[in-house]
C-alpha positions in Angstrom: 3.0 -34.7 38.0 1.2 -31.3 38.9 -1.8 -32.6 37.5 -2.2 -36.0 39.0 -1.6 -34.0 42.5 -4.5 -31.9 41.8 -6.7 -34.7 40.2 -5.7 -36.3 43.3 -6.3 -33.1 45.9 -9.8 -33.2 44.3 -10.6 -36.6 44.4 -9.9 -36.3 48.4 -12.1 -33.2 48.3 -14.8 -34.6 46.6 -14.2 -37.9 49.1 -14.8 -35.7 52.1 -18.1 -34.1 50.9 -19.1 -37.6 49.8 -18.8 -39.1 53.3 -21.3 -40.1 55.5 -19.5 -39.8 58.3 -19.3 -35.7 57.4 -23.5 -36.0 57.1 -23.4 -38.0 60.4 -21.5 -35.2 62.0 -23.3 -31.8 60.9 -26.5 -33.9 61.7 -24.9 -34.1 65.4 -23.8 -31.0 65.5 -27.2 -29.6 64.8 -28.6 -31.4 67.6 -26.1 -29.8 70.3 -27.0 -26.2 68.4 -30.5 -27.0 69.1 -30.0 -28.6 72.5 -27.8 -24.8 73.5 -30.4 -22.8 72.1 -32.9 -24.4 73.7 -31.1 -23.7 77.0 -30.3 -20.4 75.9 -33.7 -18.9 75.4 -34.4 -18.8 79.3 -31.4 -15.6 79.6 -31.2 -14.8 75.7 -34.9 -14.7 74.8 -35.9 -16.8 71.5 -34.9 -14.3 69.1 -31.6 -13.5 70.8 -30.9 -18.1 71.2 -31.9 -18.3 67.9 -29.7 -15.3 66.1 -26.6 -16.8 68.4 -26.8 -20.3 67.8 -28.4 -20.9 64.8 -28.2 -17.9 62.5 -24.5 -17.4 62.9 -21.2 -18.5 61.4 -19.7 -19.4 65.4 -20.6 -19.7 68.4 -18.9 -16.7 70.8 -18.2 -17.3 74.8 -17.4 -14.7 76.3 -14.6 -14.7 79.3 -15.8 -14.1 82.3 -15.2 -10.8 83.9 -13.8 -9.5 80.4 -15.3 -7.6 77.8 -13.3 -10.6 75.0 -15.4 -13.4 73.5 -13.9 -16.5 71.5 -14.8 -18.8 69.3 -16.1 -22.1 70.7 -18.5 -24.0 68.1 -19.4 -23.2 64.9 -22.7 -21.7 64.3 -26.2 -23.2 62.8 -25.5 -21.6 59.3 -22.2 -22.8 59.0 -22.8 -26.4 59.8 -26.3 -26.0 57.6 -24.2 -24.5 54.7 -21.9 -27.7 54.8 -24.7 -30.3 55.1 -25.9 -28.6 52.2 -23.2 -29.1 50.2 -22.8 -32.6 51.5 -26.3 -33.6 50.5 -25.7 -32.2 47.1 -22.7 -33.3 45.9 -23.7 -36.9 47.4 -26.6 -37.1 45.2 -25.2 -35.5 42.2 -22.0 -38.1 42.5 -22.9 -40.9 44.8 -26.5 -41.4 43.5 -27.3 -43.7 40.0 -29.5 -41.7 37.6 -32.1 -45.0 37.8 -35.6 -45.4 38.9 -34.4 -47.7 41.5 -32.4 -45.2 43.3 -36.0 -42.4 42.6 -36.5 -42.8 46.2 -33.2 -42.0 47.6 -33.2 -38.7 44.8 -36.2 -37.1 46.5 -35.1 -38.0 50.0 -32.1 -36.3 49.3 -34.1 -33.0 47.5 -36.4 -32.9 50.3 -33.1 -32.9 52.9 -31.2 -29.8 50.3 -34.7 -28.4 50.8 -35.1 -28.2 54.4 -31.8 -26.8 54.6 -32.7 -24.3 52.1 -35.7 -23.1 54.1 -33.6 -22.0 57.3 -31.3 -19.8 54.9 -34.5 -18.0 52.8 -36.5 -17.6 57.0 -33.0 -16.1 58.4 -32.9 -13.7 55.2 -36.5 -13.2 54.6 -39.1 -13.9 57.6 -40.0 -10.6 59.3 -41.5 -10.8 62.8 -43.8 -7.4 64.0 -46.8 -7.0 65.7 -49.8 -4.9 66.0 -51.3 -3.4 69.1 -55.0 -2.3 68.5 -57.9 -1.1 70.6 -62.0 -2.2 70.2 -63.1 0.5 67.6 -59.5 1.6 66.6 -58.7 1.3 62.4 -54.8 0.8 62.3 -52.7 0.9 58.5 -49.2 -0.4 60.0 -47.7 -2.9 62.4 -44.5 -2.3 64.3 -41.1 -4.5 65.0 -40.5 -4.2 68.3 -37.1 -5.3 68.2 -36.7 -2.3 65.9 -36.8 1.6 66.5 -36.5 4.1 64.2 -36.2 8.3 64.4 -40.0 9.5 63.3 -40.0 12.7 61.7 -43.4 13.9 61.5 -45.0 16.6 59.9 -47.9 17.5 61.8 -49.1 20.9 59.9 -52.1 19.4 58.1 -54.5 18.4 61.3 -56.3 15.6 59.1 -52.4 13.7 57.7 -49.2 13.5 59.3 -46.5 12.8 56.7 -44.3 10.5 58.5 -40.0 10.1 57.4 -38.2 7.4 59.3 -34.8 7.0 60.1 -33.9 3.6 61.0 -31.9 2.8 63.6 -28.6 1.3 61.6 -28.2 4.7 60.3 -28.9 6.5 63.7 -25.9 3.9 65.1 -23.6 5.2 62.1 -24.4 9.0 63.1 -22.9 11.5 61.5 -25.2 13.6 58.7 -28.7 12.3 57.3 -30.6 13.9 55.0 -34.4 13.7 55.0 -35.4 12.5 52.1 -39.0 14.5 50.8 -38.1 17.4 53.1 -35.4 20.5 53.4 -34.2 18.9 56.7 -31.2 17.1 57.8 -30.0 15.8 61.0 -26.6 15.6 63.1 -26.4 12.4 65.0 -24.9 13.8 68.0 -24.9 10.8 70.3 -26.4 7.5 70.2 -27.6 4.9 73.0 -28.8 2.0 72.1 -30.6 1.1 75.6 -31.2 3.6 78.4 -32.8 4.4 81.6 -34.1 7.9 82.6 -34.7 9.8 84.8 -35.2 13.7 86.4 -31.8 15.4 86.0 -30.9 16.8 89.5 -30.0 19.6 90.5 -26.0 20.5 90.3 -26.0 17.7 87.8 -23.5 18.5 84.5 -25.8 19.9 81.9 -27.6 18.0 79.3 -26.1 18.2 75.6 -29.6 18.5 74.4 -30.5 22.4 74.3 -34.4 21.9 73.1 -37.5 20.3 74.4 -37.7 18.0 77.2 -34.3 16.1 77.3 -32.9 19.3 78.7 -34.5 18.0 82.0 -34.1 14.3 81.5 -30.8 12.5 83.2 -30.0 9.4 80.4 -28.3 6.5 81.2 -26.4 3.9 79.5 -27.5 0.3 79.8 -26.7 -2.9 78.7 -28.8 -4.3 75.7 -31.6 -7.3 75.7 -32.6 -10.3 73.7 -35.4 -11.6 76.0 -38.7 -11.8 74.5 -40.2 -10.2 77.3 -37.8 -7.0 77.7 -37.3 -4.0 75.4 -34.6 -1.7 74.5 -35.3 2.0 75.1 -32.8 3.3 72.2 -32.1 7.5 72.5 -30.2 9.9 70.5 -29.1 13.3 70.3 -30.4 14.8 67.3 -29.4 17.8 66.0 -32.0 18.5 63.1 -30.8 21.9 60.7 -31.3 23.4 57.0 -28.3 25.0 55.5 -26.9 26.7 57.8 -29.6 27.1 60.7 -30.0 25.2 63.0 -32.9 24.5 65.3 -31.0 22.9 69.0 -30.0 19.9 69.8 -33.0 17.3 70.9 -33.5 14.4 72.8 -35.1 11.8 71.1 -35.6 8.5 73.8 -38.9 5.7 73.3 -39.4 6.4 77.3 -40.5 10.2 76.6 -44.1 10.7 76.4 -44.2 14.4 75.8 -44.2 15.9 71.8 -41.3 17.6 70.5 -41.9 20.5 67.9 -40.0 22.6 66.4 -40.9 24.8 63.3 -39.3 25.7 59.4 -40.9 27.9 57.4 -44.3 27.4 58.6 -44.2 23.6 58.6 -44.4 22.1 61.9 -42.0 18.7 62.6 -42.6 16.2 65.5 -39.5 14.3 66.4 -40.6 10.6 68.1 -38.5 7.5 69.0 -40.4 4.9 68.5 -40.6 1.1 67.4 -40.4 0.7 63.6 -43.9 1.0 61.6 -44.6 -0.6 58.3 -47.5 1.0 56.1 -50.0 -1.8 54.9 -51.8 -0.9 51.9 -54.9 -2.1 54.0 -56.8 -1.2 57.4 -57.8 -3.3 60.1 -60.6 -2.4 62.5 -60.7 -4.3 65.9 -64.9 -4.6 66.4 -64.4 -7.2 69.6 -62.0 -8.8 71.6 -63.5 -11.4 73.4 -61.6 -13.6 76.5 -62.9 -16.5 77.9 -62.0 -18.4 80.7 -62.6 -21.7 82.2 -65.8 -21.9 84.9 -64.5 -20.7 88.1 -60.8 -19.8 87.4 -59.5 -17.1 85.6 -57.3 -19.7 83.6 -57.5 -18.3 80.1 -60.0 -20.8 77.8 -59.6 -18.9 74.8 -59.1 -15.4 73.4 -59.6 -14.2 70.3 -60.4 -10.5 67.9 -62.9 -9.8 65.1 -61.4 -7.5 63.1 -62.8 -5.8 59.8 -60.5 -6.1 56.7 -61.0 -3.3 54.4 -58.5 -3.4 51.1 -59.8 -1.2 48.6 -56.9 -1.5 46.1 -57.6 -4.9 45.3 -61.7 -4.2 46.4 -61.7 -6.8 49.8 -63.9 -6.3 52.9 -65.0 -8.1 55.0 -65.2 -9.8 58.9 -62.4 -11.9 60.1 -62.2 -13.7 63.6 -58.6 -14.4 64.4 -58.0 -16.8 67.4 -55.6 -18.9 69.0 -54.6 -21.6 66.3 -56.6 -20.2 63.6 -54.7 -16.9 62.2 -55.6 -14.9 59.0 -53.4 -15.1 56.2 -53.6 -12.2 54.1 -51.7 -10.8 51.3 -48.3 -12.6 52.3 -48.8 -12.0 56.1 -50.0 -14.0 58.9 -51.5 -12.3 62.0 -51.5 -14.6 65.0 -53.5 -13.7 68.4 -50.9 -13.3 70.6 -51.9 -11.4 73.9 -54.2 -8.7 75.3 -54.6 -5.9 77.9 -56.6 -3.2 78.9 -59.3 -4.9 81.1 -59.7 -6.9 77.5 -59.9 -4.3 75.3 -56.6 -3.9 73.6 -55.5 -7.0 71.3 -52.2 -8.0 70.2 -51.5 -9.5 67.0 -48.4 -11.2 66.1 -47.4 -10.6 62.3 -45.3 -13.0 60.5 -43.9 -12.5 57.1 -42.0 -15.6 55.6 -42.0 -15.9 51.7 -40.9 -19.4 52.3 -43.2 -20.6 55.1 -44.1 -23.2 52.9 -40.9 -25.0 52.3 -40.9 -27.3 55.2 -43.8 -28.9 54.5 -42.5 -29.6 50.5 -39.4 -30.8 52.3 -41.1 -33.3 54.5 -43.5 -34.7 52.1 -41.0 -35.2 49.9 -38.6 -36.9 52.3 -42.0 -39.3 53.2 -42.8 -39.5 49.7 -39.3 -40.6 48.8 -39.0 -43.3 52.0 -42.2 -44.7 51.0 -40.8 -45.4 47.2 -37.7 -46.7 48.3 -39.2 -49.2 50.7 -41.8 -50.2 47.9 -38.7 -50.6 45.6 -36.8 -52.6 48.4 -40.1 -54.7 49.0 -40.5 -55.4 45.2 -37.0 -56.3 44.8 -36.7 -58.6 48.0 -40.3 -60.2 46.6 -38.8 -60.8 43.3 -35.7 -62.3 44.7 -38.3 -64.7 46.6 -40.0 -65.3 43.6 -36.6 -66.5 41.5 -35.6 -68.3 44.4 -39.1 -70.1 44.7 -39.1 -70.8 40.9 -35.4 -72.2 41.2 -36.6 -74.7 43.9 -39.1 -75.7 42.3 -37.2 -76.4 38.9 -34.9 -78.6 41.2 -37.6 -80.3 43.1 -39.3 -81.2 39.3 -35.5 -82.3 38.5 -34.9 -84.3 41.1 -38.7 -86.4 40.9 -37.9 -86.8 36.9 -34.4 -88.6 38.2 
């Protein structure tokens, strides 16, 4: 009895993630996700839309004039993850092993596939940028939705050897020890936007004790998504070896000034600042050019010749990135993205996706698998014409021979 209950539990199971209705559903569900973020992006920014809507298990509201939030819709990856499994249980189940049902097999693949591609961009795709000036030779691009604590060592004048802390661990605070050097830090206190400003006079004092955050009056404020805005993450960092300690510090990414301290004849720079990735390979900005259309200053086209040295695997040469045309080197894709500085600064948008290619598979094999099932469809309907012809025609021979 057990067992016919379970065999029957399944069987409804199996039923449900067989449906069409259930694929009709998480299809429709997708387009409201897509319709919200859409409408989203103009307070949340596209990053901020995107990581709400679509890459998230629900959807959160939150009350009005409370700090609570409840669940309302479930989110992009949830309804993905299900039409996943819909897709591939309906094919592994509800499909014939036959050539005549090839067609309906790669549609199917090409569907799993597309799916598939959202989940490896949400894990994998890295967005950062790089900011460069005519004549400048840069090694790293930044995140700018990212800081991390840089902890510099600036004694040799000709190489700074640069430690990062990112800003997870900053959030965590508590104790971090600098890997490659004696130092560790105390993560007094951590903001992760702020506004600053002069500290006035008869103001309570500031809990950093060295450099210029004893003058500086922080803030708290709320945190952004929108493309366009930035968080200005600070922390109190107490940096020490053993037992000595060297003052508590203000590290904020709206502080121009250096902070130094020194241990043991080493100098150390503490920055806040967005977080850098080392390419093994330089880029050199030789001209940023920007034209316009004849008597307007509506942008025509704008684009940077850059000089790619890689001496590791022995590659130089002159590359001219502009709008719609990117370079695509060694997993990366740098996009011209803006400018500034009376046309002399460039910005370059940098997109790492391992699986940038997966859409593309996924629709040409959905197109690919449409255009076989229609030829099969047509060559079974002309068939059936042909039988049906030959049958009338056996009758018509019948009925002349009677």
């Amino acid at each position: 009895m057990a067992k016919s209950e379970n065999k029957s539990a399944l069987s409804k199971i199996l039923g449900a993630l067989l449906s069409l209705k259930l694929t009709i559903v998480c299809l429709g569900m997708l387009m409201v996700l897509v319709v919200a973020c859409t409408l989203a992006q103009v307070d949340m920014g596209t990053n901020g839309a995107v990581n709400a809507f679509m890459r998230s298990f629900v959807v959160w509201w939150k009350l009005p004039g409370t700090a609570y939030s409840i669940p309302v819709f479930p989110g992009g990856t949830t309804v993905g993850a299900i039409l996943a499994v819909n897709l591939v249980v309906s094919q592994l189940r509800g499909l014939k092993r036959t050539w005549s049902k090839a067609g309906l097999w790669l549609v199917h693949i090409g569907l799993v596939l597309l799916v598939a591609a959202e989940f490896v961009s949400a894990a994998l795709q890295v967005d950062a940028r790089l900011t460069i000036e005519e004549g400048q030779t840069i090694d790293y691009i930044e995140r700018p939705q990212e800081f991390e604590l840089a902890i510099l060592d600036t004694t040799d004048p000709k190489h700074d050897e640069v430690y990062g802390v990112p800003e997870s661990l900053l959030k965590q605070g508590g104790t971090i020890a600098i890997n490659g050097t004696p130092l560790s830090i105390r993560v007094k206190q951590y903001f992760k936007n702020t506004e600053l400003g002069r500290k006035e006079e008869g103001a309570p004092p500031s809990l950093a004790t060295q450099g210029v955050g004893t003058g500086v009056a922080i803030k708290e404020a709320p945190a952004v998504t929108a493309d366009d805005d930035r968080n200005h993450p600070a922390a109190f960092i107490e940096p020490f070896v053993g037992s000595k300690s060297y003052g508590v510090w203000l590290a904020a990414a709206g502080l121009g000034a250096p902070q130094n301290f020194v241990h043991e004849g080493r100098t150390y720079q503490l920055a806040m600042r967005p977080r850098r990735e080392y390419l093994p390979y330089k880029l050199t900005l030789k001209k940023f050019s920007h034209d316009v259309y004849p008597g307007t200053d509506i942008p025509k086209n704008f684009s940077s010749l850059v000089h790619l040295v890689d001496k590791g695997a022995g590659e130089e040469r002159d590359v001219l990135i502009f709008m719609n045309q990117p370079l695509r080197y060694a997993g990366r894709t740098f996009y011209q993205a803006s400018f500034g500085k009376n046309d002399t600064l460039s910005v370059l948008q940098v997109v790492e996706n391992p699986g940038w290619l997966l859409p593309y598979i996924s629709c040409a094999l959905v197109t690919l698998g449409l255009l076989i099932h229609f030829a099969i469809s047509l060559r079974r309907a002309q068939r059936k014409r042909q039988r049906q012809a030959a049958k009338d025609a056996n009758l018509d021979s019948d009925q002349v021979t009677a």
